[in-house]
C-alpha positions as a printed Julia matrix, in Angstrom:
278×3 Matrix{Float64}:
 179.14    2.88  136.43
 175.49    1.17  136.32
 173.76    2.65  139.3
 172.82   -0.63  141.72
 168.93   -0.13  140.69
 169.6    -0.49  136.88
 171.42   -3.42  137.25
 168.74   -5.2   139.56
 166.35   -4.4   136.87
 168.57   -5.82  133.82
 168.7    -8.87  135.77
 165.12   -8.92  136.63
 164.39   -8.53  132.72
 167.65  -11.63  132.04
 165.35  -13.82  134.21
 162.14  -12.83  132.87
 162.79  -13.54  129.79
 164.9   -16.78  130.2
 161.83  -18.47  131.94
 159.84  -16.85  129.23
 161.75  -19.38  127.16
 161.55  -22.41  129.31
 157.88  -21.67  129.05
 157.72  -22.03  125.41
 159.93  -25.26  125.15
 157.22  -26.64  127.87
 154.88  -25.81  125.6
 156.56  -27.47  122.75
 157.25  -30.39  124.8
 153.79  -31.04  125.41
 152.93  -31.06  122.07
 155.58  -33.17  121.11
 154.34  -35.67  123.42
 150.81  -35.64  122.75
 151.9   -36.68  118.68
 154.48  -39.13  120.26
 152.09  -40.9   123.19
 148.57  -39.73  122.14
 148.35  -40.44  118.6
 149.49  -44.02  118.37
 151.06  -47.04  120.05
 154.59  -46.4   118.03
 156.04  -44.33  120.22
 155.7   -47.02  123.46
 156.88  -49.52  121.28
 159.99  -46.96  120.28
 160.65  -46.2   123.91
 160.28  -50.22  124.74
 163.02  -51.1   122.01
 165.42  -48.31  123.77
 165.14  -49.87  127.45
 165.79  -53.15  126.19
 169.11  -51.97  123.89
 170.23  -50.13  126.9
 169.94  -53.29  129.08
 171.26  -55.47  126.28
 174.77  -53.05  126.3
 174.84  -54.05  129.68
 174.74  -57.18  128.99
 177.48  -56.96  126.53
 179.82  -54.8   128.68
 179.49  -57.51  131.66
 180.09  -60.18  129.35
 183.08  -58.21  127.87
 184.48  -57.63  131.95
 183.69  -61.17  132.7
 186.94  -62.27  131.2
 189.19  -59.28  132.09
 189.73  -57.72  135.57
 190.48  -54.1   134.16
 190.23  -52.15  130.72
 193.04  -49.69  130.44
 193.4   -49.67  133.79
 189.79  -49.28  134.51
 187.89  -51.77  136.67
 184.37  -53.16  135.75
 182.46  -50.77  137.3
 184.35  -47.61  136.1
 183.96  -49.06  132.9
 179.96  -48.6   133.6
 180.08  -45.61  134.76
 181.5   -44.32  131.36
 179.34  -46.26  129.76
 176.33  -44.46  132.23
 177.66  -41.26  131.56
 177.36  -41.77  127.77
 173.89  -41.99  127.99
 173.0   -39.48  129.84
 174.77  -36.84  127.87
 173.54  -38.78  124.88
 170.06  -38.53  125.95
 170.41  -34.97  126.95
 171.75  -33.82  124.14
 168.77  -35.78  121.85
 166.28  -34.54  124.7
 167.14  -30.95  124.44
 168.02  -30.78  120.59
 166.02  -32.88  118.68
 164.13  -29.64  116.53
 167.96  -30.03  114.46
 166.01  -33.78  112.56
 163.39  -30.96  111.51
 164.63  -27.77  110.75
 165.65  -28.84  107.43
 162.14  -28.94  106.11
 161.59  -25.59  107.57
 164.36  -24.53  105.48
 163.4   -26.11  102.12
 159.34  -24.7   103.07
 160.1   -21.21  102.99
 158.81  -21.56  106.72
 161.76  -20.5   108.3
 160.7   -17.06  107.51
 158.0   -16.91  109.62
 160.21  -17.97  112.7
 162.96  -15.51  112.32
 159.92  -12.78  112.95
 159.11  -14.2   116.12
 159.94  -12.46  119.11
 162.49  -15.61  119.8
 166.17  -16.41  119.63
 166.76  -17.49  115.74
 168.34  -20.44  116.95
 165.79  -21.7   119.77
 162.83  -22.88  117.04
 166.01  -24.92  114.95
 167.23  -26.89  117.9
 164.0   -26.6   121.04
 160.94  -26.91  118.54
 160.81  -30.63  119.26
 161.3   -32.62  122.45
 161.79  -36.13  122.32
 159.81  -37.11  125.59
 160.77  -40.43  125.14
 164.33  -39.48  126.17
 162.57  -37.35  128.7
 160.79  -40.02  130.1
 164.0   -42.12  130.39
 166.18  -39.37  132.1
 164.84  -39.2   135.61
 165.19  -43.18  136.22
 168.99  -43.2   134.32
 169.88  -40.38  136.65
 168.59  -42.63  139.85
 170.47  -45.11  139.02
 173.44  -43.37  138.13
 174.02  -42.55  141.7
 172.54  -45.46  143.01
 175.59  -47.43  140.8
 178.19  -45.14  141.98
 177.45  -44.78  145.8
 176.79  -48.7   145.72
 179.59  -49.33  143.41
 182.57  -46.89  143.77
 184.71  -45.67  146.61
 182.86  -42.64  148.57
 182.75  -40.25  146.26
 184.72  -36.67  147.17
 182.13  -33.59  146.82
 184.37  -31.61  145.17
 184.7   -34.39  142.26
 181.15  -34.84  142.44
 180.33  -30.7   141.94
 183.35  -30.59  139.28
 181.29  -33.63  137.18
 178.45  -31.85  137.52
 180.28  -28.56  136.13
 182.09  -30.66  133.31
 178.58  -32.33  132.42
 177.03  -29.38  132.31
 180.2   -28.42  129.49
 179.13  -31.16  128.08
 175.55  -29.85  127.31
 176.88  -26.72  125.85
 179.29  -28.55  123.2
 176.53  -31.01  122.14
 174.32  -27.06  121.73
 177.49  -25.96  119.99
 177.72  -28.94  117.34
 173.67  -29.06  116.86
 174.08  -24.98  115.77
 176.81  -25.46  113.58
 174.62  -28.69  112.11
 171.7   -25.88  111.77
 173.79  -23.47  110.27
 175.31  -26.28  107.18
 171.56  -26.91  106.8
 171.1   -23.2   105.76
 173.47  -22.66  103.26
 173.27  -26.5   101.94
 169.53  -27.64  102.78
 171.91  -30.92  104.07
 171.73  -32.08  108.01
 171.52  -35.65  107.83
 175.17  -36.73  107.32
 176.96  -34.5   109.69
 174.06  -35.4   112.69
 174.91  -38.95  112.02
 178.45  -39.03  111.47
 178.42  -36.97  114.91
 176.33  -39.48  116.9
 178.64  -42.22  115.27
 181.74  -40.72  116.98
 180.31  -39.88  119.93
 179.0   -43.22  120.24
 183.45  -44.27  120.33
 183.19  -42.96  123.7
 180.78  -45.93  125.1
 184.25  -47.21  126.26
 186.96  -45.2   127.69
 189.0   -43.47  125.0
 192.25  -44.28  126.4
 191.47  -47.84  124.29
 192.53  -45.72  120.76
 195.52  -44.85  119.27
 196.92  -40.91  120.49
 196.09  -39.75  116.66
 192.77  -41.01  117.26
 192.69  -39.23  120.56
 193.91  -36.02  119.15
 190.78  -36.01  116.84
 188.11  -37.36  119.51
 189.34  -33.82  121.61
 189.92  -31.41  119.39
 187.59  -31.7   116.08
 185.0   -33.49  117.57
 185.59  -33.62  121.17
 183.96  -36.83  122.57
 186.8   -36.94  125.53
 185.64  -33.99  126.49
 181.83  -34.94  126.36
 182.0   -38.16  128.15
 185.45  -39.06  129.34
 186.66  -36.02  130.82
 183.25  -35.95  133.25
 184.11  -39.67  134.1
 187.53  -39.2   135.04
 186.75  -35.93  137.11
 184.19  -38.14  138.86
 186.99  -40.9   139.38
 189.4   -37.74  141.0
 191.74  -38.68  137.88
 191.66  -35.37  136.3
 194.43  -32.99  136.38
 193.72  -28.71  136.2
 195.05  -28.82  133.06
 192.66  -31.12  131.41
 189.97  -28.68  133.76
 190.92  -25.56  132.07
 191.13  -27.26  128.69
 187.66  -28.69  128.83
 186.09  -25.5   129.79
 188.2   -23.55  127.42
 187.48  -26.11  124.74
 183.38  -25.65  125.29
 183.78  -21.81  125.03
 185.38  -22.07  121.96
 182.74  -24.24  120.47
 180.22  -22.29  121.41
 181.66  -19.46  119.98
 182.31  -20.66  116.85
 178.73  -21.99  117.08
 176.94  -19.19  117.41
 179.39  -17.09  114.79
 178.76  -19.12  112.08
 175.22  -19.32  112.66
 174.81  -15.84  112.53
 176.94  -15.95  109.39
 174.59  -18.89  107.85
 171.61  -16.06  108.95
 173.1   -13.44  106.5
 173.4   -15.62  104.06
 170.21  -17.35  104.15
 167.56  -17.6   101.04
 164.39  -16.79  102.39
 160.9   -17.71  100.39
 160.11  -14.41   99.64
 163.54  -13.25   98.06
């Protein structure tokens, strides 16, 4: 056995170096928003055109509600929640993972070199070199009103389905990581990110509404190739206390296969990869 003083200092060192690494993505956040906000007015203007297509969804959803009571058995306000809970995993996700729109041209540069000798996680320049702070900007005020919607809007809500969204968001998070390293990993052994990033934000984009709307084939494929129910519907449900265990143990079971896949490929896309000097 680990005698009790080893292990407090392995954990010590876990810590250390984890907020070692939120360090660096500060660091990389702040540059990414001096070139977004400090160099010219395009990125207000970018952030301006989100807030009003977010508002303008809104618009469309209550427009959509106005002449229906329910969809699929959901009322008009569960209907925005889902529709709230798309964004912010959206916007997470984009937040957290943007460095994926770039690491191709670190790839075709040669530079990529350079970063694998870093004292760094492979994987954390590829998806955490660049932070949209646009998103970043947007995510405190979405998560206000979030709860302001659902405390004003909803039933009280039970804590335990409150702490199990929270859990299931946080699943969430780690698929979106999973799919943005498997998008990092095609990139190595192809040089090609664009289509699968899109074609990924395309489907994801299906679960604006709830997915109970599609056909079951559809559904199949929107939880178990690329599972948007479990990104954004399975969260909304759990908040609604419509979620049985076995959906629970499916979700989480579903992210830690993801991930591992993830994260086995990428290291196989590692071996494999062409480096500038070889």
């Amino acid at each position: 056995m680990v005698p009790l003083a080893d292990k407090r200092k392995l954990t010590s060192q876990f810590v250390r170096s984890k907020i070692r690494l939120v360090k660096i993505w500060l660091m990389f956040a702040s540059r990414a928003a001096q070139s977004q906000l400090l160099t010219s007015w395009s990125g207000v203007l970018f952030l301006f055109g989100k807030l009003v297509r977010f508002f303008l969804y809104f618009v469309f959803l209550f427009t959509i509600m106005s002449s229906t009571k329910t969809l699929v058995g959901y009322n008009r306000e569960q209907v925005v929640i889902f529709y709230l809970i798309f964004n912010l995993v959206e916007i997470t996700s984009q937040c957290l993972f943007r460095g994926v729109y770039q690491f191709r041209s670190l790839v075709v540069s040669g530079d990529f070199d350079f970063e694998l000798l870093r004292p760094l996680p492979s994987f954390f320049r590829p998806l955490f070199g660049w932070t949209d702070i646009l998103d970043l900007i947007t995510l405190p005020p979405l998560w206000a009103y979030f709860f302001w919607f659902i405390s004003n809007n909803l039933p009280p809500v039970v804590l335990s389905n409150l702490i199990l969204f929270l859990l299931l968001f946080g699943n969430s998070i780690l698929i979106a990581f999973s799919f943005h390293l498997f998008f990092s990993s095609v990139s190595i052994l192809t040089t090609q990110i664009d289509p699968l990033v899109w074609t990924y934000r395309d489907l994801t984009t299906m679960a604006r509404f709830p997915t109970d709307i599609y056909q079951k084939t559809i559904q199949l494929i929107l939880t178990f190739i690329v599972p948007v129910v479990v990104l954004i519907t399975i969260p909304a449900k759990a908040l609604f206390g419509l979620l049985s265990w076995r959906w629970i143990v499916l979700s989480f079971l579903l992210g830690i296969v993801f991930l591992r896949f993830s994260v086995s490929f990428w290291q196989y896309s590692l071996k494999r990869y062409s480096s500038a000097s070889s």
